[in-house]
C-alpha positions as CSV (number, residue, x, y, z in Angstrom):
1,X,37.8,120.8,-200.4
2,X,35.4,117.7,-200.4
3,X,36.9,114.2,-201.6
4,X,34.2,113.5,-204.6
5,X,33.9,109.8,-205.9
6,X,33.4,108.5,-209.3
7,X,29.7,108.4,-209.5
8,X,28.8,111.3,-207.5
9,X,26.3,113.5,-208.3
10,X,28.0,116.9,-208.7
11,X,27.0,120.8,-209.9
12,X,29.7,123.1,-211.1
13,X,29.4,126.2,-208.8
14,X,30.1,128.9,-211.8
15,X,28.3,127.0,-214.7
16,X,25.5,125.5,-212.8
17,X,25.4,122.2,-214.5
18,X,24.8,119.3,-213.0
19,X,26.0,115.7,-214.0
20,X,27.4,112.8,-212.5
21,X,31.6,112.4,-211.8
22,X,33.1,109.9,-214.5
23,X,36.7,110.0,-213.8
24,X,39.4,112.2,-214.1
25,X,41.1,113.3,-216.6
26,X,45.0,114.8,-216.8
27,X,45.0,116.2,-220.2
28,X,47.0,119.6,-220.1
29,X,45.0,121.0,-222.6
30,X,41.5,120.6,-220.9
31,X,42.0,122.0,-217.5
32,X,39.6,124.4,-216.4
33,X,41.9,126.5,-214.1
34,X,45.7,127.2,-214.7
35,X,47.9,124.7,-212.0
36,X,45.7,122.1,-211.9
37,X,46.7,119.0,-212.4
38,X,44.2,116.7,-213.1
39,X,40.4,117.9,-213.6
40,X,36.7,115.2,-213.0
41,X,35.1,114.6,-216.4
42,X,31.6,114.9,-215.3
43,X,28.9,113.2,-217.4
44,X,25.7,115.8,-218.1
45,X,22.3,114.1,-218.4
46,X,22.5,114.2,-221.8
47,X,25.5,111.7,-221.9
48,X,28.0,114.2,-223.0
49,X,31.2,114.8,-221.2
50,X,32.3,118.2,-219.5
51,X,35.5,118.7,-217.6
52,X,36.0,120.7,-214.5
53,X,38.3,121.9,-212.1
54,X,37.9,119.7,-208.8
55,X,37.8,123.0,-206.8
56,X,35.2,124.0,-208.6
57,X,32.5,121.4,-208.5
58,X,30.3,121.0,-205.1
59,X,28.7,117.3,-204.3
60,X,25.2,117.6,-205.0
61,X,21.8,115.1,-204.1
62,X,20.7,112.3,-206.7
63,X,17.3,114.8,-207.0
64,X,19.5,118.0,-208.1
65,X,20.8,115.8,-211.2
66,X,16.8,114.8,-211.8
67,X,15.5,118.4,-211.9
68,X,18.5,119.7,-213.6
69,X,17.7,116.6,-216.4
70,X,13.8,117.8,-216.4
71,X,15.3,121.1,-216.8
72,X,16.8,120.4,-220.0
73,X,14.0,118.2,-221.2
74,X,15.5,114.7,-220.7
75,X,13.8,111.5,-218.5
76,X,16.8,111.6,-215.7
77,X,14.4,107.8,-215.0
78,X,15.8,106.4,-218.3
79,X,19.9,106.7,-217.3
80,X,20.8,104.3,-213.9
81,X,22.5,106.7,-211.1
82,X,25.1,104.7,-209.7
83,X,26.5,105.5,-206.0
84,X,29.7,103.9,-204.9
85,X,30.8,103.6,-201.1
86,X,32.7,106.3,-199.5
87,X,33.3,108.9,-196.7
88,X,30.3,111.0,-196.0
C-alpha cells in the first residue's frame, strides 16, 4: 500500500473518481470496507466530499484531477491544487 498525503491527487480504483485527499475520517458508519479503521475523505472537483477505503484509492498526477474536472464540466484552473512534501 502507498503512504498517500493530505493533498494528494488520488482516483478510486472501483469508482473512478478522482479528487484530491482531505483528511481522514474515523466515523464507523462511513467506511467503505468492513475492518477498516479509518477511511481519506477525498474532495471531488466539484467541492464535495467522498470517503474511501485507503486500500482502495491509487495516487494519481495533478493532470488526471484536471481531465477528470473537464470531464464533468468544471474549470479544474479555478480551485488551487495544493501539494505538500513527502516520500516519493
Amino acid at each position: 500500500m502507498i503512504t498517500l498525503w493530505e493533498g494528494d491527487c488520488v482516483r478510486h480504483t472501483g469508482d473512478r473518481y478522482v479528487g484530491t485527499h482531505a483528511g481522514y475520517t474515523r466515523l464507523a458508519g462511513l467506511m467503505e470496507r468492513a475492518g477498516d479503521l479509518r477511511a481519506v475523505r477525498v474532495r471531488l472537483p466539484d467541492g464535495t466530499i467522498r470517503v474511501a477505503s485507503e486500500y482502495n484509492l491509487e495516487r494519481v498526477d495533478a493532470d488526471a484531477f484536471g481531465k477528470y474536472a473537464a470531464s464533468l464540466g468544471l474549470d479544474p484552473k479555478g480551485r488551487t491544487l495544493v501539494r505538500r512534501a513527502g516520500p516519493v
